[in-house]
N, C-alpha and C positions, 0 to 999 in steps of 0.2 A: 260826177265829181269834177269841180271845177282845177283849172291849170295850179291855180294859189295851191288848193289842198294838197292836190298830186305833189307838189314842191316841199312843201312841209310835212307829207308823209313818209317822202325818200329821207328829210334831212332826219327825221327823227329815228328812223330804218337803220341810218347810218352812222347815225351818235351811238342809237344801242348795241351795234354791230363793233364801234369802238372800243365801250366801255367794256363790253364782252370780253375783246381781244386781249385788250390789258388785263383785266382781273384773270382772265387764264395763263395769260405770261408772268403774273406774278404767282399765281398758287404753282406755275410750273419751276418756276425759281424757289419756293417756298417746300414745293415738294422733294426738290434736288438736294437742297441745304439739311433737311431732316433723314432724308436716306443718307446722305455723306455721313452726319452725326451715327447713323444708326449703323453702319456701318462701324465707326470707328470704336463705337463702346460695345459692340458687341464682336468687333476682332480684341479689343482686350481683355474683354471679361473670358474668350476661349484660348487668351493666351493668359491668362492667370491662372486660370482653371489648370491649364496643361502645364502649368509650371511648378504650380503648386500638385498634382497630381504626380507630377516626375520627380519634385522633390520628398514625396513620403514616399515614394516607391524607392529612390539611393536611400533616402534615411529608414527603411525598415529592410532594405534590402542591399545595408551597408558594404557586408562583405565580398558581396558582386557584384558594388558600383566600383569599390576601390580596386579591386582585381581588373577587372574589364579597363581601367582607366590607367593602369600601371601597363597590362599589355600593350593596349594605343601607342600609350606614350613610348613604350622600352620598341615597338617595333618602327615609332618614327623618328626615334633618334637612332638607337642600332641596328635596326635591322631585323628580322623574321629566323635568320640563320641563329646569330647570337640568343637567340629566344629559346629555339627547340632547343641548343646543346646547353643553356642553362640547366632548364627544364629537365633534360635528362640525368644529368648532373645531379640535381637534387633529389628525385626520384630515385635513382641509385643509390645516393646518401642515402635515403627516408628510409630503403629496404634494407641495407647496411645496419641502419641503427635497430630497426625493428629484428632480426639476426641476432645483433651481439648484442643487446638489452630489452629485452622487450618488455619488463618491467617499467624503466623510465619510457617507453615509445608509445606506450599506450595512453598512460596519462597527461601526455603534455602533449602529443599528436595524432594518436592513434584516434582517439577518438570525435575529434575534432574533423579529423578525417573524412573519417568513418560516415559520421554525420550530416556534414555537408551531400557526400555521395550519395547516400539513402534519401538524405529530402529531394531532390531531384532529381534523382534516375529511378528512385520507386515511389516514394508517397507521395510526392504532389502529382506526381503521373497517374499512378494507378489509385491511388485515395477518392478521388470523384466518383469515379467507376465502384469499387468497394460500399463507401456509402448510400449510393441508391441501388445495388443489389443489395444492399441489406436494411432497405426501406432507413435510413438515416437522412433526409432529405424534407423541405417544406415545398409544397406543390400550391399553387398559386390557379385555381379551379375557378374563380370568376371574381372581375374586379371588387378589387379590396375585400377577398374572401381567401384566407392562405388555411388550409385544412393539410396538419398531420399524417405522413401515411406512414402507418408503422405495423409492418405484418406480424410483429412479437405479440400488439393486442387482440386478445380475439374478441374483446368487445367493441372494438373501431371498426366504423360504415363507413366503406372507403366508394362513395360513388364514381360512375364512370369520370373520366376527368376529359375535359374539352378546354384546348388551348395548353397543354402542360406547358409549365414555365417554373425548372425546378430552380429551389434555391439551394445550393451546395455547401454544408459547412466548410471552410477556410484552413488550410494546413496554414498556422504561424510559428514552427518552429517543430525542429528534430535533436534530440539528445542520442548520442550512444555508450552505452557502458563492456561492459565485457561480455553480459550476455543479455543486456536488454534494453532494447528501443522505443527511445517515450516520444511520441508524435504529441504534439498539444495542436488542440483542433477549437478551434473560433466556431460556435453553437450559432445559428440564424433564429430567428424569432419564430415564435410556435415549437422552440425543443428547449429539453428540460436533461440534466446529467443521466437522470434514469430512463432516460429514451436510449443512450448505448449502452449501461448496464445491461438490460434485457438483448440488446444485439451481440453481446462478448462473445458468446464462443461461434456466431460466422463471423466476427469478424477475425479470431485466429483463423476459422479456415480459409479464409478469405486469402490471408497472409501465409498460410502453407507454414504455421506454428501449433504446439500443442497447449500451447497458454497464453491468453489476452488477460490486461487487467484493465481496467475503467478506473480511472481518477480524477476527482472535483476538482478541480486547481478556483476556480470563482463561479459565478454564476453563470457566465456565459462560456465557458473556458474547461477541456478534460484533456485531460492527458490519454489519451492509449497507447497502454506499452505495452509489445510483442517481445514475448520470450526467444531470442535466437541458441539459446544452449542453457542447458537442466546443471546450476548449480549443487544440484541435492542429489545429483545423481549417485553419488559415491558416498560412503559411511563416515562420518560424521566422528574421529577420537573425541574421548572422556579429558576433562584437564589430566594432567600428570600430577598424582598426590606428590610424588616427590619432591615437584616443585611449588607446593603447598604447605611443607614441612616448616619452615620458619615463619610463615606466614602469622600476624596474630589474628586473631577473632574479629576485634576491634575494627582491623581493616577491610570487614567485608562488607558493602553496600548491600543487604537485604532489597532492597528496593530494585536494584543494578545483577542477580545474579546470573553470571554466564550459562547459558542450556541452553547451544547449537549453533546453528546456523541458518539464514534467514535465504529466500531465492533469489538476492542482491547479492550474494557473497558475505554480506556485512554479518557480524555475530552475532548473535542471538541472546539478548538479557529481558531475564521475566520477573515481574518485582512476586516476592515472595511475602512483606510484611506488606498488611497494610489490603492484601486481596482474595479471595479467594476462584480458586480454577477448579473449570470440569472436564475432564480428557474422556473424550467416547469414541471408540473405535471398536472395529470386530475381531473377531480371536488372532493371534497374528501381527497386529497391526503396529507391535511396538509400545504399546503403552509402559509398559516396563523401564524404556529408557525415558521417558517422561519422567517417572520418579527417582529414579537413581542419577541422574546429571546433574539437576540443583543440590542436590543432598553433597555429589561430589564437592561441586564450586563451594561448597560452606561446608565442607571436612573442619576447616579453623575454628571456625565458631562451634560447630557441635562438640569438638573438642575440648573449648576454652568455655562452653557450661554457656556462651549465649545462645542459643538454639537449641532445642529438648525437642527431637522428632518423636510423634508415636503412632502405632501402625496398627490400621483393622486390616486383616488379611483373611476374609473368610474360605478361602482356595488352603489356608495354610502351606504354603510354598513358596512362593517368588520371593516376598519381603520376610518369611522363615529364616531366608537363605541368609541372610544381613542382620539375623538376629540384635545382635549386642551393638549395630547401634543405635536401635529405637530405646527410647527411655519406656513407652509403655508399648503393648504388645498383645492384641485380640486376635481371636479364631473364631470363635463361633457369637452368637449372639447373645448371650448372657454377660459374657467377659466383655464386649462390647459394649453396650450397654454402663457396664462398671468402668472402664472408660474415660466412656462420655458424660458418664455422672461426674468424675474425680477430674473433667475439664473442667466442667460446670462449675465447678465446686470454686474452684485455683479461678475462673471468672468471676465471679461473685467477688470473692476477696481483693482483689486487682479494681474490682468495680468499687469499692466500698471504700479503698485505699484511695484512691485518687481522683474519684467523681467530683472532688472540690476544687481540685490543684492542677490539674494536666485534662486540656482532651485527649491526648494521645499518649499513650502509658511507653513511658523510654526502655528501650530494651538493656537490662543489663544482667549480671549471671544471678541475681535475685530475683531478675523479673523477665525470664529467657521470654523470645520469640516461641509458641507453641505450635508446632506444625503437625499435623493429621492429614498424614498418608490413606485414606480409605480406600482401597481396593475392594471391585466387584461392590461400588453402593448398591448397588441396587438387588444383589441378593441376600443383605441384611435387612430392606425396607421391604424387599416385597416378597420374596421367596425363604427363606429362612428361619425358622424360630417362630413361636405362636403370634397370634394376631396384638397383642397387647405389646410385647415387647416390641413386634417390629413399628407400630406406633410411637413407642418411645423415642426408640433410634431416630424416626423421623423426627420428633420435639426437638431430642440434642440436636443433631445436625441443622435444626432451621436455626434453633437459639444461638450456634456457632454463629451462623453465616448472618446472619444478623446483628449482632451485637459483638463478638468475636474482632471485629477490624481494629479497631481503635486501642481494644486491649490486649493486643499483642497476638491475635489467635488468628491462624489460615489454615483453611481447610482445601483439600485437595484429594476429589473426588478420580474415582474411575470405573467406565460403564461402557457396557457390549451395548444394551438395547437403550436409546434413550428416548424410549416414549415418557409420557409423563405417568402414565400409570406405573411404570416401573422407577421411577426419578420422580417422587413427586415434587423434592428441593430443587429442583432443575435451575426454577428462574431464578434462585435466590445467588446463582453462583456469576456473578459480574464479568469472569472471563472465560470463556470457552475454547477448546480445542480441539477440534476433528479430524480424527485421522481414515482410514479408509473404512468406509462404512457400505455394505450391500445396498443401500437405495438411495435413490436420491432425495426421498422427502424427509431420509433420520438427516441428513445438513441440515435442514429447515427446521429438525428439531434442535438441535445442538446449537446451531450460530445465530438460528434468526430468519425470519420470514424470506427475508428479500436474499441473504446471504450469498444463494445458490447464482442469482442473479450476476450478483458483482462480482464472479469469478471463485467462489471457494468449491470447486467440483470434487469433495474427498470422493464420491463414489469413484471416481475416474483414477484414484490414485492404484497403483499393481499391487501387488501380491510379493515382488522381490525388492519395494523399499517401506521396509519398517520404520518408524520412527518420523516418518513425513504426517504433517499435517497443516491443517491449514486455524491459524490464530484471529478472533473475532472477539470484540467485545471493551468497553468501557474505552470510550471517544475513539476506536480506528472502525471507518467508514468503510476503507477495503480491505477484504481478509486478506491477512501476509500469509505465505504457504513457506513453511519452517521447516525442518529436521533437528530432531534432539541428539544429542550425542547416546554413541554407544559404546554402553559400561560392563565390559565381561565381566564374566562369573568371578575370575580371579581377583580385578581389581574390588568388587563387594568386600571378600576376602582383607585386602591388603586395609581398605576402608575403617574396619572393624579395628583391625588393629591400628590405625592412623587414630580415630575419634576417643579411643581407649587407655592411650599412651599419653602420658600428659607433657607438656611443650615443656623442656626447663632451660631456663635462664638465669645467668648468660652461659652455661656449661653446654657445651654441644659435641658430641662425641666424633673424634676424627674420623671415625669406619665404623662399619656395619648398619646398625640400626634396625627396625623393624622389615625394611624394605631392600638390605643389603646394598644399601647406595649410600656414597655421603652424604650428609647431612649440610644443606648450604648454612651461611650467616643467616642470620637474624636480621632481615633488611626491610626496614618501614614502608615497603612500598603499598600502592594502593589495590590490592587484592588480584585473582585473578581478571589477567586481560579477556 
């Protein structure tokens, strides 16, 4: 290589060594300006993010942003001293008022209270925990694979799990009433409301209660509310006929009648026109005041000719005793039978009358609501009197429940055993009621497949509350667990003469009466409360 080339191989050595240097000083400037950039929009999008996360968490979790922001401020302006003796202060008050009122301190604090304490010092604490011991939880077993574990099914294959990564349904909200605690719990994807239906009774034990109920609030959305005290623990009074006495007919809501009390505290109205009920429960179990509580709340009307009760009593006993106020009156199955023929008969007529004019036949004293007390159905269908009649019995009573609604006719059955071979109208009767029954698959007959599921446990109800049972059927999803009022022997008694005695107006006599009480006004109000 000649001196020349050597010369022109450095310079060009060194041009390329320049060009180099520069295009790397500028993609180093180039690089610097896009990480600055990158920096800067990805510090704002984690301060958006975090501000807009901080801002749903005060705005869902209002009542302890503004608390927590009133302390700051009241301890940076006053002081930590003036804070506690506040605080004391009102505490003292709060227990004060709950002392000398505790009526008004419950509803306007008490439970308000109550509630905030309970969502954070037990359910959202110990709720996690709860949930996945009682398999309530979405397990997350291999990317983009979330598999169900729920030990209530025994047809779920629950393979080994590698990597668990549980998903925990969400406490959003606590209620407290006087004796019951409604958690609403935020469902994760892969659960369904009947995924805690079937977990209810661990999850009362769970909570060291003897009653859970499971409620739908929306798709993703239940309530679970824990019984902390037995509303139904105590007997249950009948209305007071006396204060039934001025009452007219006119003002009683068929639809609306009072019978009990519900395990809300709240009273108890079961529509009588318009539906027909089947009360099944074992010897003991109270059915007795099942029928004699509505009949009380509508003494008015049976009295003023809108209501005509009539009573199978194959036992001839119980509904004997109250004779004179049933308008018709069977023992055995013949009479029976004659009856429900002489229903039949009064439906046809009512059908024939009005099938052009009215769907629904208006109740008046020409065209009374007809109620049919059956006691023990199921030993006039299936045990009693020859084979032909007890066929019949079953025709009437399906052709009641069937066609009966709208013409003014409810039937209102009652049964120890409720298999279907002994009940074969079972299904026909739209609402049911269980009171304490030996097994737990007569629930399943009585409410309904799943029933037992969603909390209606009559087997579990005792032996010393009569009149408890649990209400299922035509649109409620959870069974409500009720107690009927109890109607002693004497008030039947006073009944008789109440529905017998006719109302007169406006003459009302100053003393004595049937009942040896005065006799109130005559005051329009709107039946009993």
């Amino acid at each position: 290589m000649t001196t020349a080339q050597l010369v022109l191989l450095v310079l060009v050595a060194g041009g390329g060594l320049w060009v180099l240097h520069t295009l790397g000083r500028w993609l180093t400037q180039l690089l610097e300006a896009l990480a600055a950039i990158a920096v800067v929009f990805v510090t704002a999008w984690l301060l958006m993010k975090g501000a807009w996360k901080l801002g749903r968490w005060i705005v869902r979790h209002w009542r302890t942003s503004v608390g927590t922001a009133l302390v700051v401020a009241w301890c940076y302006f006053l002081g930590w001293p003036s804070l506690l003796i506040t605080a004391a202060v009102l505490g003292l008050g709060l227990l004060g008022w709950r002392w000398w009122d505790h009526d008004s301190f419950e509803p306007l604090a008490g439970r308000h209270l109550r509630a905030w304490w309970l969502r954070w010092a037990i359910y959202a604490r110990k709720m996690p925990r709860w949930l996945r011991a009682c398999g309530l939880t979405v397990v997350e077993r291999d990317p983009g694979v979330h598999v169900q574990v729920n030990p209530f099914r025994r047809s779920a294959v629950q393979p080994k799990a590698t990597g668990r990564a549980d998903q925990v349904p969400r406490v959003v909200g606590v209620r407290s009433g006087g004796s019951w605690d409604e958690v609403r719990v935020r469902l994760v994807p892969g659960q369904t409301p009947e995924d805690f239906d079937l977990a209810a009774r661990s999850l009362a034990v769970a909570r060291g209660v003897s009653r859970c109920q499971v409620r739908e609030l929306g798709p993703n959305l239940v309530s679970i509310d824990y019984q902390r005290h037995d509303r139904l623990a105590s007997v249950v009074d009948c209305q007071p006929l006396c204060a039934l006495w001025g009452v007219l007919g006119e003002h009683i809501d068929f639809r609306r009648v009072w019978s009990g009390r519900t395990e809300y505290g709240t009273d108890w109205f079961q529509a009588i026109e318009g539906s027909h009920t089947l009360v099944a429960g074992s010897t003991g179990a109270g059915k007795n005041s099942f029928t004699w509580s509505p009949i009380i709340s509508m003494a008015p009307a049976i009295r003023d000719g809108l209501v005509r009760v009539s009573a199978i009593d194959p036992k001839g006993m119980e509904l004997a005793y109250g004779r004179r106020v049933f308008h018709r009156y069977a023992s055995t199955s013949k009479d029976a039978l004659a009856l429900l023929d002489d229903l039949i008969d009064g439906m046809t007529e009512r059908k024939e009358r009005f099938s052009t004019h009215k769907r629904v036949v208006p109740i008046s004293r020409e065209f009374p609501l007809e109620l049919i007390e059956f006691d023990e159905i199921g030993a006039l269908v299936r045990y009693v009197g020859d084979r032909k009649t007890r066929e019949a019995i079953v025709e009437r009573v399906a052709l009641l429940t069937t066609q009966g609604r709208a013409l003014g006719y409810s039937v209102r059955g009652y049964v120890q055993e409720p298999t279907k071979d002994t009940v074969p109208v079972r299904e026909l009767f739209p609402r049911r009621i269980c009171l304490r029954v030996a097994s737990k698959s007569h629930v399943s007959m009585v409410l309904g497949e799943h029933a037992y599921d969603r909390g209606a446990w009559a087997n579990r109800i005792g032996e010393h509350e009569p009149g408890v049972g649990y209400l299922f059927g035509e649109g409620i999803r959870e069974p409500i667990r009720v107690r009927s009022a109890w109607v002693p022997d004497h008030v039947i008694k006073d009944l008789e003469r109440f529905v017998t005695t006719p109302l007169i107006v406006p003459a009302i006599p100053a003393q004595g009466g049937p009942f040896s009480v005065p006799v109130p006004a005559l005051q329009p109000t709107g039946g009993p409360a």
